[in-house]
C-alpha positions as CSV (number, residue, x, y, z in Angstrom):
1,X,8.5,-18.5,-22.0
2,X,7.4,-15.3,-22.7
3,X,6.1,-12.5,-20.5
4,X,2.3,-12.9,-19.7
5,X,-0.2,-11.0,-20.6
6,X,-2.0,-8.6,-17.7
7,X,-5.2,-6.8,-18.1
8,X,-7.0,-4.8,-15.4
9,X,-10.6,-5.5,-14.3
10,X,-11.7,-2.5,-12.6
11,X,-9.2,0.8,-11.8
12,X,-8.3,-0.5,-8.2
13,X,-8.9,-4.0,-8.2
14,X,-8.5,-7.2,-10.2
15,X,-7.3,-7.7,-13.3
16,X,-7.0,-11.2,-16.2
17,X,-3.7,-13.0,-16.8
18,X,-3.8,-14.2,-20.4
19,X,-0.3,-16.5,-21.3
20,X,-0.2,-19.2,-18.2
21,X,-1.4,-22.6,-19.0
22,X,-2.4,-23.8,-14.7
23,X,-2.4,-27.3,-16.4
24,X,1.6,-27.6,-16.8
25,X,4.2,-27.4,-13.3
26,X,5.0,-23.7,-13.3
27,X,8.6,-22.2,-12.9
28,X,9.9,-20.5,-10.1
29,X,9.9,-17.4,-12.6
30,X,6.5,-17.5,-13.4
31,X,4.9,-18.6,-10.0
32,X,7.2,-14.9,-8.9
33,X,5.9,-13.2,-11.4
34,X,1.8,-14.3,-10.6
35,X,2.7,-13.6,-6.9
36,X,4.0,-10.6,-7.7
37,X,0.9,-9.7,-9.9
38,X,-1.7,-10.9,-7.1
39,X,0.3,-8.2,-5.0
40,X,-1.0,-5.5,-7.6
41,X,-4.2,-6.1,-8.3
42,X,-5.2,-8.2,-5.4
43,X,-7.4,-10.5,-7.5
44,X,-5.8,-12.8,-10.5
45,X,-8.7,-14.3,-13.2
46,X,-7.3,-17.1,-15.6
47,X,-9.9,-18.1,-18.1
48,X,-9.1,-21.3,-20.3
49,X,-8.1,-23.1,-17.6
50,X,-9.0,-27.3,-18.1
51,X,-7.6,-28.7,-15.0
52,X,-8.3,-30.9,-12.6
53,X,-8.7,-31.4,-8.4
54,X,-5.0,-32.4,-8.3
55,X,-4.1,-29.5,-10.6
56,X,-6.0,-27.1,-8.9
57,X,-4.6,-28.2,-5.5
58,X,-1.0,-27.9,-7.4
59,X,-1.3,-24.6,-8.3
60,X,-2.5,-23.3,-4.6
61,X,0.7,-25.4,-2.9
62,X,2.8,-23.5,-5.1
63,X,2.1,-20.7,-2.7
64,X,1.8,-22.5,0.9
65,X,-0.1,-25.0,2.7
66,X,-3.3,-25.7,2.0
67,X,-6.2,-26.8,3.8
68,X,-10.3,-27.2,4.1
69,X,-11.4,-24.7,7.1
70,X,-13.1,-25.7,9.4
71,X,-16.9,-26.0,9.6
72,X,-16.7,-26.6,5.4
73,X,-17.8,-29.3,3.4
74,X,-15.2,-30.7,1.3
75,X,-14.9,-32.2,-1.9
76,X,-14.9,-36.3,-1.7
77,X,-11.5,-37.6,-2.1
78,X,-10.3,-34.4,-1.9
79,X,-10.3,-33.1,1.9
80,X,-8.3,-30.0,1.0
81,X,-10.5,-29.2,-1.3
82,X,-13.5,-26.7,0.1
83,X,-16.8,-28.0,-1.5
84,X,-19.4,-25.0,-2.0
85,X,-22.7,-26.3,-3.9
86,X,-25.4,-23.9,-3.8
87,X,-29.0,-24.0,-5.1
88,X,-30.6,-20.9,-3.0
89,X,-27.4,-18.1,-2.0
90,X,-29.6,-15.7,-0.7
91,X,-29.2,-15.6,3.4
92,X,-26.5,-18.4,3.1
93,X,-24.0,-15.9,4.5
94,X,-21.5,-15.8,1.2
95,X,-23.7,-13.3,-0.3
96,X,-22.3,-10.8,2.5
97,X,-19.0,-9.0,1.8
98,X,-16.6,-10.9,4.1
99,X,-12.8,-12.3,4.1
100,X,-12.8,-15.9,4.6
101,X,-12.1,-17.4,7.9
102,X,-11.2,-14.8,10.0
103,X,-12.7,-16.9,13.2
104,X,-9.0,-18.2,12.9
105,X,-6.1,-16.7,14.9
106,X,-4.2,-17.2,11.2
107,X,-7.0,-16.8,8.3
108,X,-6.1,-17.9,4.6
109,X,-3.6,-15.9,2.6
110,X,-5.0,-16.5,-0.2
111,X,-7.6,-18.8,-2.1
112,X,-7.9,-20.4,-5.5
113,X,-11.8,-20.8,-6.7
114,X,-12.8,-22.9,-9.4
115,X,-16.6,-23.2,-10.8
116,X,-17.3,-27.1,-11.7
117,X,-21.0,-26.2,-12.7
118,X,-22.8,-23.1,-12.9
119,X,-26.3,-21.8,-13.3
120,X,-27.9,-20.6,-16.5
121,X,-27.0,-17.4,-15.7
122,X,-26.2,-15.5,-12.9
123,X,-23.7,-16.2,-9.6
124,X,-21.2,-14.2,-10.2
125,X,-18.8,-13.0,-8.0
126,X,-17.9,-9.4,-6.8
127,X,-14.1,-8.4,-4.9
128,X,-12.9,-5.0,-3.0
129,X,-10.1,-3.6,-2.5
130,X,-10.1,-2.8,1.3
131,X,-6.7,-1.0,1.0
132,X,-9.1,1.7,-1.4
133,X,-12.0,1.8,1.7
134,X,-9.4,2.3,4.2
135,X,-7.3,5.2,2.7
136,X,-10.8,6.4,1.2
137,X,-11.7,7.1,4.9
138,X,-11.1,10.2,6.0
139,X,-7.9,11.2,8.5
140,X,-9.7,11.9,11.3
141,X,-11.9,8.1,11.3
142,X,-8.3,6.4,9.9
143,X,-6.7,7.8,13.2
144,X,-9.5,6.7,15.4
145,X,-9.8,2.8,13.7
146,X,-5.8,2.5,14.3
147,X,-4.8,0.8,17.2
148,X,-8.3,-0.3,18.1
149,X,-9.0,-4.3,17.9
150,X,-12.2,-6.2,16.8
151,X,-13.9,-8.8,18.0
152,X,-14.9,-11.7,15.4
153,X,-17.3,-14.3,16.8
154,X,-18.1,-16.9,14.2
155,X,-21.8,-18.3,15.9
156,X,-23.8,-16.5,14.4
157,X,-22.6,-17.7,10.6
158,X,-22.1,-21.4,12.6
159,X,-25.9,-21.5,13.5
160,X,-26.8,-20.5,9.9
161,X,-24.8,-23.0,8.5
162,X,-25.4,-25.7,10.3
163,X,-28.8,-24.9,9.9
164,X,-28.8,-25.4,6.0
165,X,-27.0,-28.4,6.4
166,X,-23.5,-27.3,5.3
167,X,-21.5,-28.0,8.9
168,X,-20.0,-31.7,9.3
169,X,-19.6,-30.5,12.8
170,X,-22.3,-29.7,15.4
171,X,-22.3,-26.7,17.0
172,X,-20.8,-27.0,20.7
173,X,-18.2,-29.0,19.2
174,X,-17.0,-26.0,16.3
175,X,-17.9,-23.1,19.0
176,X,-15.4,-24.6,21.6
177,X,-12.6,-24.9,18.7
178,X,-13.6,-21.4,17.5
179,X,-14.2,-19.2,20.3
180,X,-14.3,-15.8,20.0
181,X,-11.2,-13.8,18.4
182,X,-9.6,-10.7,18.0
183,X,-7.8,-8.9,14.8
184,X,-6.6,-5.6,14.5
185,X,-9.6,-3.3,12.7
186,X,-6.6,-2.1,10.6
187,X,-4.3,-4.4,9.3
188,X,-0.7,-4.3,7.1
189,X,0.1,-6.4,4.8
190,X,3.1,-8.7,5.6
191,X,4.4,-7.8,2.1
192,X,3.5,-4.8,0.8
193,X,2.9,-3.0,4.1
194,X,0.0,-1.2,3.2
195,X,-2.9,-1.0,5.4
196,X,-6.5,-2.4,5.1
197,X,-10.2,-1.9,6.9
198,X,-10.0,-5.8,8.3
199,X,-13.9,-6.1,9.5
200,X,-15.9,-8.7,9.0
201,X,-19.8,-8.7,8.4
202,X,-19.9,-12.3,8.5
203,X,-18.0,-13.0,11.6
204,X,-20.0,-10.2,13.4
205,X,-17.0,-7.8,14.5
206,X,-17.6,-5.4,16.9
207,X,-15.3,-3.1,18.4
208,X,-13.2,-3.6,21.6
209,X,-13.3,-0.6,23.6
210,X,-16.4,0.9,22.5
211,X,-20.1,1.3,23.8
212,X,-22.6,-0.7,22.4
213,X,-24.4,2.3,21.2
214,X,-20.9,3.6,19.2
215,X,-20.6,0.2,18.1
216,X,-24.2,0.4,16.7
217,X,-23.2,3.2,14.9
218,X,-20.0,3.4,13.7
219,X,-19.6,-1.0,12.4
220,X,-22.8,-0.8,10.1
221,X,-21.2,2.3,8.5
222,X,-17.3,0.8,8.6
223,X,-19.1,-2.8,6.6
224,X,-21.4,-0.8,4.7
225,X,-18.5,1.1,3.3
226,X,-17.3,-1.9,0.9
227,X,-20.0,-1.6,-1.1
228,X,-18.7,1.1,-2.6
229,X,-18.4,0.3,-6.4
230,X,-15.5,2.2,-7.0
231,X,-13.6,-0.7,-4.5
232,X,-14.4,-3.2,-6.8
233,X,-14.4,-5.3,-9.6
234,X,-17.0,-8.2,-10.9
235,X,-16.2,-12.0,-12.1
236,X,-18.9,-13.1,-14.6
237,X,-18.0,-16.9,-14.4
238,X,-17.8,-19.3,-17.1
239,X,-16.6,-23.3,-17.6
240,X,-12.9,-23.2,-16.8
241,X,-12.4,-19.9,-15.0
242,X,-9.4,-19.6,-12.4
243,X,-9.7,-16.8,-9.7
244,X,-7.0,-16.4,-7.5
245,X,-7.7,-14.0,-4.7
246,X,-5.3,-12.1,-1.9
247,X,-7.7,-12.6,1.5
248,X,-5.3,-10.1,3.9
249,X,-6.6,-7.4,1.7
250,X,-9.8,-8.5,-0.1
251,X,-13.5,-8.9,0.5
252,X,-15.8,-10.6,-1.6
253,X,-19.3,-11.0,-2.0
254,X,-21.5,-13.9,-4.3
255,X,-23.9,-12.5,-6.1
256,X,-27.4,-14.8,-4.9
257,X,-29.2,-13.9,-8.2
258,X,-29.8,-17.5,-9.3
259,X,-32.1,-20.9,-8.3
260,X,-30.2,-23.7,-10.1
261,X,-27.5,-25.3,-8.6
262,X,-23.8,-23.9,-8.5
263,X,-20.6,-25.9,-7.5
264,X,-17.5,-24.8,-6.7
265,X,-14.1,-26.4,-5.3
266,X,-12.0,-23.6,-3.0
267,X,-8.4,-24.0,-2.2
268,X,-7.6,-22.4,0.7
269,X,-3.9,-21.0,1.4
270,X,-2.8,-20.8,4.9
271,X,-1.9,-17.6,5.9
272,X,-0.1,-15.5,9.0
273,X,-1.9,-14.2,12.7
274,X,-2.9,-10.5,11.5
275,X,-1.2,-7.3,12.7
């Protein structure tokens, strides 16, 4: 087989893997070389992808255990298989820069998304590097956030959620499973070592240690700082698209720009407790 075919998305983050048919049982070689590649660039897009559930689960195996978090609807049949079917984004809590799952002690490694219908037009999805935000803080604030520990407390996205109707799970039942958990605000990466801003709008992080009032001030500034564009790169979906994502090191945001319905099936690979 010959080598694939890699080109970037954005200068920091992302970038398209041409040359890999997801469709056939992958060598060892090539399953290296796309893990190696998802170390890089963080996020891995694979257009002309046909596959199916059982492919799709295949693929994200190849790289741990898999699972459907908690609190998610799944995909009948398929309870691995993260089910996210959207009409109306805006206010569902996905169009918020966030890392999935960090309510968990261990939150995904990674994630495998793949769009099974789409809107007319708009949904995409945007990604940031949060190894850019944290070394494009300056010294003084990088000194400060190391060492200190967050707070993430998932009820304020479990309200929302089970409000729209999304939670199999009622809320006393998730909240007691889920309590409230800490992460380091600055975590390394288990493989390459480098360290990343690990807040989490969704979860509602504060930090441990500080006032309420520094809290105030200093988290709205540490979550709005993602949105810098320079962090990130932009997935225009389209009928069999692949995107293959690194969650110790990446946020992500869905763009809620559309009003017709979009379906998507989410593999989610297990990851390690965060330090």
């Amino acid at each position: 087989m010959s080598e694939p075919e890699i080109r970037k998305l954005s200068a920091k983050i992302g970038a398209e893997v041409r040359g890999i048919d997801l469709a056939q049982p992958l060598p060892q070689s090539t399953l290296d070389w796309i893990e190696q590649a998802l170390l890089e660039h963080m996020v891995l897009l694979f257009r002309g992808q046909d596959i199916t559930s059982e492919q799709q689960l295949a693929f994200g195996r190849s790289f741990g255990d898999v699972y459907c978090p908690s609190m998610a609807a799944f995909v009948p049949e398929y309870p691995d298989i993260m089910l996210l079917d959207t009409t109306n984004a805006k206010g569902a809590g996905a169009d918020n820069w966030h890392y999935d799952a960090t309510f968990m002690t261990e939150p995904p490694k990674a994630c495998v998304l793949r769009p099974v219908q789409l809107p007319t037009a708009g949904g995409d999805t945007c990604y940031a590097n949060m190894v850019a935000a944290y070394e494009a803080l300056s010294p003084a604030l990088r000194s400060m956030l190391d060492g200190l520990t967050a707070v993430h407390d998932l009820t304020g996205q479990l309200r929302k959620s089970i409000d729209l109707g999304v939670s199999p799970e009622d809320f006393e039942t998730i909240r007691k499973k889920w309590p409230p958990i800490e992460h380091p605000v600055v975590r390394t990466h288990p493989v390459t070592g480098r360290k990343a801003l690990f807040l989490n709008k969704v979860t509602g992080s504060r930090l441990k240690g500080l006032s309420e009032r520094e809290n105030d001030l200093l988290v709205p500034f540490l979550l709005d700082h993602v949105r810098e564009t320079e962090f990130q790169c932009r997935i225009r979906w389209e009928p069999d698209c692949i995107a293959f994502w690194d969650n110790r090191c990446t946020q992500h945001c869905g763009v809620p720009d559309f009003n017709e319905r979009r379906v998507m099936h989410r593999v989610t690979i297990a990851g390690d407790k965060p330090h």
